[in-house]
DSSP file (Angstrom, degrees, kcal/mol; ACC not computed):
  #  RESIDUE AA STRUCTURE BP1 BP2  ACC     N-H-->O    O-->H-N    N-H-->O    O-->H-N    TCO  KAPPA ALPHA  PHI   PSI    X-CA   Y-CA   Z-CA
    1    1 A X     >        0   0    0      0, 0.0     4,-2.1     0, 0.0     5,-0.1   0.000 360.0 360.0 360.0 -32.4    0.0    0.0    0.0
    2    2 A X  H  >  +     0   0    0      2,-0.2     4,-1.1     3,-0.2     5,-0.1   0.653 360.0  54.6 -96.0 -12.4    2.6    2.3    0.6
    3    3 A X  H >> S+     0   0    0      2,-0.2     3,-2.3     3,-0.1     4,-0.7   0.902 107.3  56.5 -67.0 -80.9    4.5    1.6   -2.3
    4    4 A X  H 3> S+     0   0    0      1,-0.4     4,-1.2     2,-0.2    -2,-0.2   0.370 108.0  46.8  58.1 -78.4    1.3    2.4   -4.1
    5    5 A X  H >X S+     0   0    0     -4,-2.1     3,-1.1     1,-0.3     4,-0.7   0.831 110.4  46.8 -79.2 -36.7    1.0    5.5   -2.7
    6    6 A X  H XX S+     0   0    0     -3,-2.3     3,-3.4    -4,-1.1     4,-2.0   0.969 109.6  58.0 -36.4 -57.1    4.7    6.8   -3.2
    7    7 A X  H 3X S+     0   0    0     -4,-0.7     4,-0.6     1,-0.3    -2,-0.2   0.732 108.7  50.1 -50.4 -32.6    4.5    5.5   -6.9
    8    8 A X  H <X S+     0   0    0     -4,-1.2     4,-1.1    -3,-1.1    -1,-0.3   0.531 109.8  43.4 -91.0 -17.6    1.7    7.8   -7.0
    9    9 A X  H <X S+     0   0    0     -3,-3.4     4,-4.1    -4,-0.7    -1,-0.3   0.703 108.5  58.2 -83.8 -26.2    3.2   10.8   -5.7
   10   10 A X  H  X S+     0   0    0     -4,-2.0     4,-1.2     2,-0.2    -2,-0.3   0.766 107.8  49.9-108.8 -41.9    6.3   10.2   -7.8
   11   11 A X  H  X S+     0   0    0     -4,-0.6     4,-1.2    -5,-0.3    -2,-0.2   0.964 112.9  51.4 -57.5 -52.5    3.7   10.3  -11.3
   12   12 A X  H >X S+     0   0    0     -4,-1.1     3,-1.3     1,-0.3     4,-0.5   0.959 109.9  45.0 -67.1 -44.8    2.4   13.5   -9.8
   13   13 A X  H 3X S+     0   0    0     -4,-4.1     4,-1.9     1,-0.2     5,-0.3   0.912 109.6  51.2 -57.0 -47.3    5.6   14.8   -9.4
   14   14 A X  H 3< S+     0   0    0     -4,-1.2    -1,-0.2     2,-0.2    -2,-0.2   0.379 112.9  49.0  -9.4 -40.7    6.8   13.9  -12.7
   15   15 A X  H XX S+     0   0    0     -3,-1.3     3,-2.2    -4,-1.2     4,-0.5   0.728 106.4  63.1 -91.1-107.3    3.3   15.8  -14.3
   16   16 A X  H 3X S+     0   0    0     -4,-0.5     4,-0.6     1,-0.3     5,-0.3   0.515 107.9  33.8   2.0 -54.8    4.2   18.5  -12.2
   17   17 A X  H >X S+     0   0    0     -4,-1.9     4,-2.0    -5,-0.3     3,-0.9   0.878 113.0  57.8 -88.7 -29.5    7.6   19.2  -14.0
   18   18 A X  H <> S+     0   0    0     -3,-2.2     4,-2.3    -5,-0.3    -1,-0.2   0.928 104.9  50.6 -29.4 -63.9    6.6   18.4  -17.1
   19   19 A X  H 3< S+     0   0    0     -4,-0.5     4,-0.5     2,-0.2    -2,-0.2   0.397 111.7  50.8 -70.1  -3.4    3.8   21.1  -16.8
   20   20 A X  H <<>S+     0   0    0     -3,-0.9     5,-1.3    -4,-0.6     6,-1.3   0.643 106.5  52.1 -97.4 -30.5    6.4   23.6  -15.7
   21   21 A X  H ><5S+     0   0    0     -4,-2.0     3,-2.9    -5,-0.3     5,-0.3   0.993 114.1  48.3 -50.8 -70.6    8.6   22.7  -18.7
   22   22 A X  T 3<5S+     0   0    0     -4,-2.3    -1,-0.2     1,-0.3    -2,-0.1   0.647 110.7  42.9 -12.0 -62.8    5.6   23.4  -20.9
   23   23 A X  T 3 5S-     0   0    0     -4,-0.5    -1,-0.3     0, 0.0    -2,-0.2   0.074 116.1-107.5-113.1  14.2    4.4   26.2  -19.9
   24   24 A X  T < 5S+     0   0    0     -3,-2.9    -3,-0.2    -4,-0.2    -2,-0.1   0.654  82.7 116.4  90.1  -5.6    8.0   28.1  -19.5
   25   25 A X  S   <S+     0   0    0     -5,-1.3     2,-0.3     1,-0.2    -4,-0.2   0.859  78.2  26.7 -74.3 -37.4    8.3   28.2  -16.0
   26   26 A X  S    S-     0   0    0     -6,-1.3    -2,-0.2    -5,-0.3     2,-0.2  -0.989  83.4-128.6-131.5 136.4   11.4   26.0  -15.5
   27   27 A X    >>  -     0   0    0     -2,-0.3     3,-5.1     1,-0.1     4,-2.4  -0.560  32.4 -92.5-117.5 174.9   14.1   25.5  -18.3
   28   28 A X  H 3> S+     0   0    0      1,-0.4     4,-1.7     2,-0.2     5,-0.1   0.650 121.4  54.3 -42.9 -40.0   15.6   22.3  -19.7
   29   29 A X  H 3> S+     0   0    0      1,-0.2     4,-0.9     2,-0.2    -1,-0.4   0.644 108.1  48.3 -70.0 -33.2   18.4   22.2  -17.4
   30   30 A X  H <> S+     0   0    0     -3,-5.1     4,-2.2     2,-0.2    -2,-0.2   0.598 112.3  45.3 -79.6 -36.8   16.4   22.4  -14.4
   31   31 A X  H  X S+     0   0    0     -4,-2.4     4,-1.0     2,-0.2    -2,-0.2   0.818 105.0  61.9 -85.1 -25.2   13.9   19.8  -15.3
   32   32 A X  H >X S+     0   0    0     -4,-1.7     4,-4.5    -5,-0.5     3,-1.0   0.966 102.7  51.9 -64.8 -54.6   16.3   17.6  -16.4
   33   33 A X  H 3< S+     0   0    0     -4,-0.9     4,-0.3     1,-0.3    -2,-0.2   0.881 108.6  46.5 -42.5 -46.9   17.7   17.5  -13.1
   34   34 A X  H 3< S+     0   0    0     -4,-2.2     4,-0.5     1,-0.2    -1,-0.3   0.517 108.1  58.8-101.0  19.4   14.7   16.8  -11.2
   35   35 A X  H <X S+     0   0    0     -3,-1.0     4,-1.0    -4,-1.0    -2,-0.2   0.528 106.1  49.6 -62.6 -27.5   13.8   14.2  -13.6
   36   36 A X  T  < S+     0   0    0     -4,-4.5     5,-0.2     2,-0.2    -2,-0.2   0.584 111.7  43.3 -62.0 -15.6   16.8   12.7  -12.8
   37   37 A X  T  > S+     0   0    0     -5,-0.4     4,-3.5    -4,-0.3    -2,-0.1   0.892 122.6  41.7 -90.8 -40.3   16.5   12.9   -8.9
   38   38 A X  H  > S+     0   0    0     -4,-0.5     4,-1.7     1,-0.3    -2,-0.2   0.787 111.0  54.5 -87.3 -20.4   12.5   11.6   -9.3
   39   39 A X  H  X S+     0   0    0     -4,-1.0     4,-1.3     2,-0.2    -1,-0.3   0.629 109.3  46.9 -88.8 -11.2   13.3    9.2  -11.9
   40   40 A X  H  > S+     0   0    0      2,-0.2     4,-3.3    22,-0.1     5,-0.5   0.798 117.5  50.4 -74.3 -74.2   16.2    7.5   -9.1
   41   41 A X  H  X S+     0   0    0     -4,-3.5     4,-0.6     1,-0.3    -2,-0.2   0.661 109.1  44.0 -34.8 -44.0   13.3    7.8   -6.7
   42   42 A X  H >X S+     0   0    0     -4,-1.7     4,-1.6     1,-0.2     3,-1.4   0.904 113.3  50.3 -94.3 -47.8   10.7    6.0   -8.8
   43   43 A X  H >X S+     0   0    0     -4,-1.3     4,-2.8    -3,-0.2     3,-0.7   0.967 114.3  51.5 -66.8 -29.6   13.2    2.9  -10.0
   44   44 A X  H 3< S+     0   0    0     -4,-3.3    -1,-0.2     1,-0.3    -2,-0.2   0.781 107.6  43.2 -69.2 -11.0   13.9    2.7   -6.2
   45   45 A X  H << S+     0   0    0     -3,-1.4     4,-0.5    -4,-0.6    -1,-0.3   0.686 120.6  51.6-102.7 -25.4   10.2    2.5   -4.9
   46   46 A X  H <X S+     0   0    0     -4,-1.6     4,-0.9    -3,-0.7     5,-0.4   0.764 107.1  48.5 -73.4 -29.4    9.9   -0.2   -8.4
   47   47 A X  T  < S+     0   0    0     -4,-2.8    -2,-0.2    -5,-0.4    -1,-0.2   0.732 107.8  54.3 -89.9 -15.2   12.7   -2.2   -7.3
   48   48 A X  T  4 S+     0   0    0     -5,-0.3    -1,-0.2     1,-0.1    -2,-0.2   0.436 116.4  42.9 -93.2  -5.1   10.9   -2.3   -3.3
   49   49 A X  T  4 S-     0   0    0     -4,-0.5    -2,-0.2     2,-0.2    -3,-0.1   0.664 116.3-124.0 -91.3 -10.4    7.5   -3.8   -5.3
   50   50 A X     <  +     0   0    0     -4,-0.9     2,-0.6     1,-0.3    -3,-0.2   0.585  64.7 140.9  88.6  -6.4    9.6   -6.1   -7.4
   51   51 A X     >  +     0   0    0     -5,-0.4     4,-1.4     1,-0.2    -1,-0.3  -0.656  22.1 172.0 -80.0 147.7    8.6   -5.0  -10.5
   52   52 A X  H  > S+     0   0    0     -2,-0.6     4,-2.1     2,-0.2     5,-0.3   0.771  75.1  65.0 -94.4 -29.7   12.0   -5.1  -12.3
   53   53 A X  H  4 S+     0   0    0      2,-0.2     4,-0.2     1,-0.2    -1,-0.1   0.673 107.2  51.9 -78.4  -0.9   11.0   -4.5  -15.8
   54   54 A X  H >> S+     0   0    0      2,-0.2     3,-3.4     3,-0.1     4,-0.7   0.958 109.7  48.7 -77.8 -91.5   10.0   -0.8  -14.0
   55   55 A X  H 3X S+     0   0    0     -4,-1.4     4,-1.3     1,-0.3     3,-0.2   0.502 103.0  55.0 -86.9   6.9   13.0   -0.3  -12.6
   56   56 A X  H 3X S+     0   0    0     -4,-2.1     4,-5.2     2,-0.2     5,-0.3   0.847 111.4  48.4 -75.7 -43.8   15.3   -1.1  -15.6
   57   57 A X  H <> S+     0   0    0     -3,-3.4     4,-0.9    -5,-0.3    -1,-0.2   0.729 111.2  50.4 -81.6   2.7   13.4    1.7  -17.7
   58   58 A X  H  X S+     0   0    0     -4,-0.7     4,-2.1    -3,-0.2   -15,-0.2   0.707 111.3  50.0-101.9 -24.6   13.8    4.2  -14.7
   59   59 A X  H  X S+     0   0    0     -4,-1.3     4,-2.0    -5,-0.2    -2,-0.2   0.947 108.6  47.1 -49.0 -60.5   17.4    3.4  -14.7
   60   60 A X  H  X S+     0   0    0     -4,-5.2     4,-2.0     1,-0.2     3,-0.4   0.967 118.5  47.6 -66.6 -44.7   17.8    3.9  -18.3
   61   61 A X  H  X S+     0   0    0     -4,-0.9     4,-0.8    -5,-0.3     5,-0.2   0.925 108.8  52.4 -39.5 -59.5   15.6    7.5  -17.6
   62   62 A X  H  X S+     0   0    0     -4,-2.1     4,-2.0   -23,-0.3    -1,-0.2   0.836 110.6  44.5 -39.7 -51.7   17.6    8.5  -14.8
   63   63 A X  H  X S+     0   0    0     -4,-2.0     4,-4.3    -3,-0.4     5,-0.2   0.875 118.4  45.8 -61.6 -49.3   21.0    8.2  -16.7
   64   64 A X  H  < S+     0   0    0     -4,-2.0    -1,-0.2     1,-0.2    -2,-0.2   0.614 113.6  49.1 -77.4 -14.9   19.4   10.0  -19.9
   65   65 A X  H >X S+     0   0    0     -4,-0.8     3,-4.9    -5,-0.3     4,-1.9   0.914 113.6  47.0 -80.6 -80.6   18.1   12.5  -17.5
   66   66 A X  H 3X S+     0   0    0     -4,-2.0     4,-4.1     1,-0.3     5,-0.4   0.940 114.4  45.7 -34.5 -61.3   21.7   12.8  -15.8
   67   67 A X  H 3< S+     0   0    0     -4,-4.3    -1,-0.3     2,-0.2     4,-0.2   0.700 108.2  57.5 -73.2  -1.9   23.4   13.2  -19.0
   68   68 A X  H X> S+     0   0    0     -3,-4.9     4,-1.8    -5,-0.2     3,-1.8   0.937 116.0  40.9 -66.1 -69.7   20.7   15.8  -20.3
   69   69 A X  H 3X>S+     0   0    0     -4,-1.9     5,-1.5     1,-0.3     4,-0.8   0.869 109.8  49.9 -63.2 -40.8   21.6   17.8  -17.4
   70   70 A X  H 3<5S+     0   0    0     -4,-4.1     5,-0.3    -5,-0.3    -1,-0.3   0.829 115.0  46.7 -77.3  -6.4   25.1   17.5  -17.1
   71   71 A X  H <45S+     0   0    0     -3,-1.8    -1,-0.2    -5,-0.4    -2,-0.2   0.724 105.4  59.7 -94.9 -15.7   25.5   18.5  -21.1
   72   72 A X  H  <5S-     0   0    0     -4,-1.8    -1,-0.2   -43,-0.1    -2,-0.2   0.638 132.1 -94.6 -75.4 -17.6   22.9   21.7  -20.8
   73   73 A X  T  <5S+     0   0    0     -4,-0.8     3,-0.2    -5,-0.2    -3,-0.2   0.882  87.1 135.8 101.9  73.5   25.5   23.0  -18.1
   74   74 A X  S   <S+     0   0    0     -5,-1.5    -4,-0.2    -6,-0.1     4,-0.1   0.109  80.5  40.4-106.9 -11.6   23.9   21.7  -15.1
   75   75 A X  S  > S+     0   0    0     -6,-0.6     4,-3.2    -5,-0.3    -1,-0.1   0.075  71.0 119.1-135.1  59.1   27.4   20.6  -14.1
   76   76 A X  H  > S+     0   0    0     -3,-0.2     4,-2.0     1,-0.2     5,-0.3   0.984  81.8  46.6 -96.5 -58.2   29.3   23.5  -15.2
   77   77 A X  H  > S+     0   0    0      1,-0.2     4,-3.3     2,-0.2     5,-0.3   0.793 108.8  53.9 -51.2 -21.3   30.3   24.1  -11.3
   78   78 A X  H  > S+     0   0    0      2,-0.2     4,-2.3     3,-0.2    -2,-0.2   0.952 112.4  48.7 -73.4 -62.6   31.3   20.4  -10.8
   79   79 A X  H  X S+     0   0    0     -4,-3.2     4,-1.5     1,-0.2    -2,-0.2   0.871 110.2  46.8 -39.7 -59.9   33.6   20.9  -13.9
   80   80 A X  H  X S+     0   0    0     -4,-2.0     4,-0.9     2,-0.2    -1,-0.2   0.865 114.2  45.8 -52.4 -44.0   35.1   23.8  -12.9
   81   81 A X  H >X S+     0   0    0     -4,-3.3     4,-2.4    -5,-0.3     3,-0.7   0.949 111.7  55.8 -70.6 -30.4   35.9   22.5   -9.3
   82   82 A X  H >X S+     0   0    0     -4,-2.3     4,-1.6    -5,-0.3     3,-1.2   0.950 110.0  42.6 -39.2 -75.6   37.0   19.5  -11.0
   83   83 A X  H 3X S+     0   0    0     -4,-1.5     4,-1.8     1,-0.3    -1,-0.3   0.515 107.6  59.5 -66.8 -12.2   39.6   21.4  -13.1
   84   84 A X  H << S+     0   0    0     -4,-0.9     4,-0.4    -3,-0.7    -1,-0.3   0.756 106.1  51.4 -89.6 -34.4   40.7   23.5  -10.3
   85   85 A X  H XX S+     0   0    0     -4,-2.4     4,-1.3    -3,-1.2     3,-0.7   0.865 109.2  47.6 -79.0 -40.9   41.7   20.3   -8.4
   86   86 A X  H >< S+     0   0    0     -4,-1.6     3,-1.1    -5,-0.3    -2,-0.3   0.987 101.5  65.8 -81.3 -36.2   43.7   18.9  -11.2
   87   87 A X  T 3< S+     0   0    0     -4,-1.8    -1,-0.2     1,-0.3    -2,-0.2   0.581 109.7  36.5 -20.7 -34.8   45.4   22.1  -11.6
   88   88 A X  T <4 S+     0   0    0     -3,-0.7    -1,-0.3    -4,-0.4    -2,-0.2   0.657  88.7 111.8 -84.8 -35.4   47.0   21.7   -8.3
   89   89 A X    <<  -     0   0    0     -4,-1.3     2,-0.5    -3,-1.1    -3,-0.0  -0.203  51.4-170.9 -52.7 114.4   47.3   18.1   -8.9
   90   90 A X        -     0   0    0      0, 0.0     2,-0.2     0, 0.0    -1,-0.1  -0.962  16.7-145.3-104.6 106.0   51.7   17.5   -9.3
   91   91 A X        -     0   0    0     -2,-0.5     2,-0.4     1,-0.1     0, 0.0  -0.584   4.6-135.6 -73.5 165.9   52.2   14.1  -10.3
   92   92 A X        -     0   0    0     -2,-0.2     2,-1.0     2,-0.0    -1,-0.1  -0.704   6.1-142.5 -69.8 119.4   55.4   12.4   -8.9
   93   93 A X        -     0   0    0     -2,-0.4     2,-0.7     2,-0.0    -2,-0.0  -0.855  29.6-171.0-103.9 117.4   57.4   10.4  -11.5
   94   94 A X        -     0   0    0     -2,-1.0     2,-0.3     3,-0.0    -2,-0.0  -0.885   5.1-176.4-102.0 110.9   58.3    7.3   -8.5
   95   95 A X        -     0   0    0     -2,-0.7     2,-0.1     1,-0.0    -2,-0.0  -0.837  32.7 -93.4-119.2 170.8   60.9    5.0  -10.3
   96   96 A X        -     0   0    0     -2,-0.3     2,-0.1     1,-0.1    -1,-0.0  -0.510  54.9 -82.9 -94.0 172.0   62.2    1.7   -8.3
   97   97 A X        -     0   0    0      1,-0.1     2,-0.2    -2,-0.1    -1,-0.1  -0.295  45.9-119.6 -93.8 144.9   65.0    2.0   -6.4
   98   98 A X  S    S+     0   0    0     -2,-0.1    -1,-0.1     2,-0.1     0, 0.0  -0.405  75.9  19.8 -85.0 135.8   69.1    1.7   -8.3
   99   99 A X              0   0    0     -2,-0.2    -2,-0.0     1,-0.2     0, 0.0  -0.196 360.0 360.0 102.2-179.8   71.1   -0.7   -7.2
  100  100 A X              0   0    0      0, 0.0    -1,-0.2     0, 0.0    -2,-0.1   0.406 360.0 360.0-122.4 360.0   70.7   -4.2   -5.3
């Protein structure tokens, strides 16, 4: 019953961002994102009823979701800190040791 009723909340949300995408309220980048978050949520509440063949297509949604958002610049700060850390980043050259 209580998956039930998540599953059902998890459509509504789903309608919900949809109908703000539509109508210009929320833009691509933003909706992708919380299609990604609500499409994790929804395979996880399919994968506690057991249907599987659910959570496989909420998997593949979730990723396409993820990778919407992160090419719309939805991970433009994760890049940048990313790059900021290998900048600093010194590799070592470690060679083994001369002699016996």
């Amino acid at each position: 019953m209580l998956t039930t009723t998540l599953l059902v909340a998890y459509a509504s949300l789903i309608t919900l961002v949809n109908l703000l995408l539509v109508t210009g309220r929320i833009s691509n980048k933003t909706a992708s994102g919380w299609m990604t978050v609500l499409s994790t949520g929804g395979g996880i509440g399919c994968a506690v009823a057991g249907w599987t063949s659910n959570v496989y297509l909420h998997a593949a949604l979730s990723a396409w979701s993820a990778w919407n958002w992160w090419n719309s610049g939805g991970g433009d700060d994760t890049k940048r800190r990313l790059k900021s850390w290998a900048r600093r980043f010194q590799g070592v050259r470690r060679t083994a040791p001369q002699g016996a």
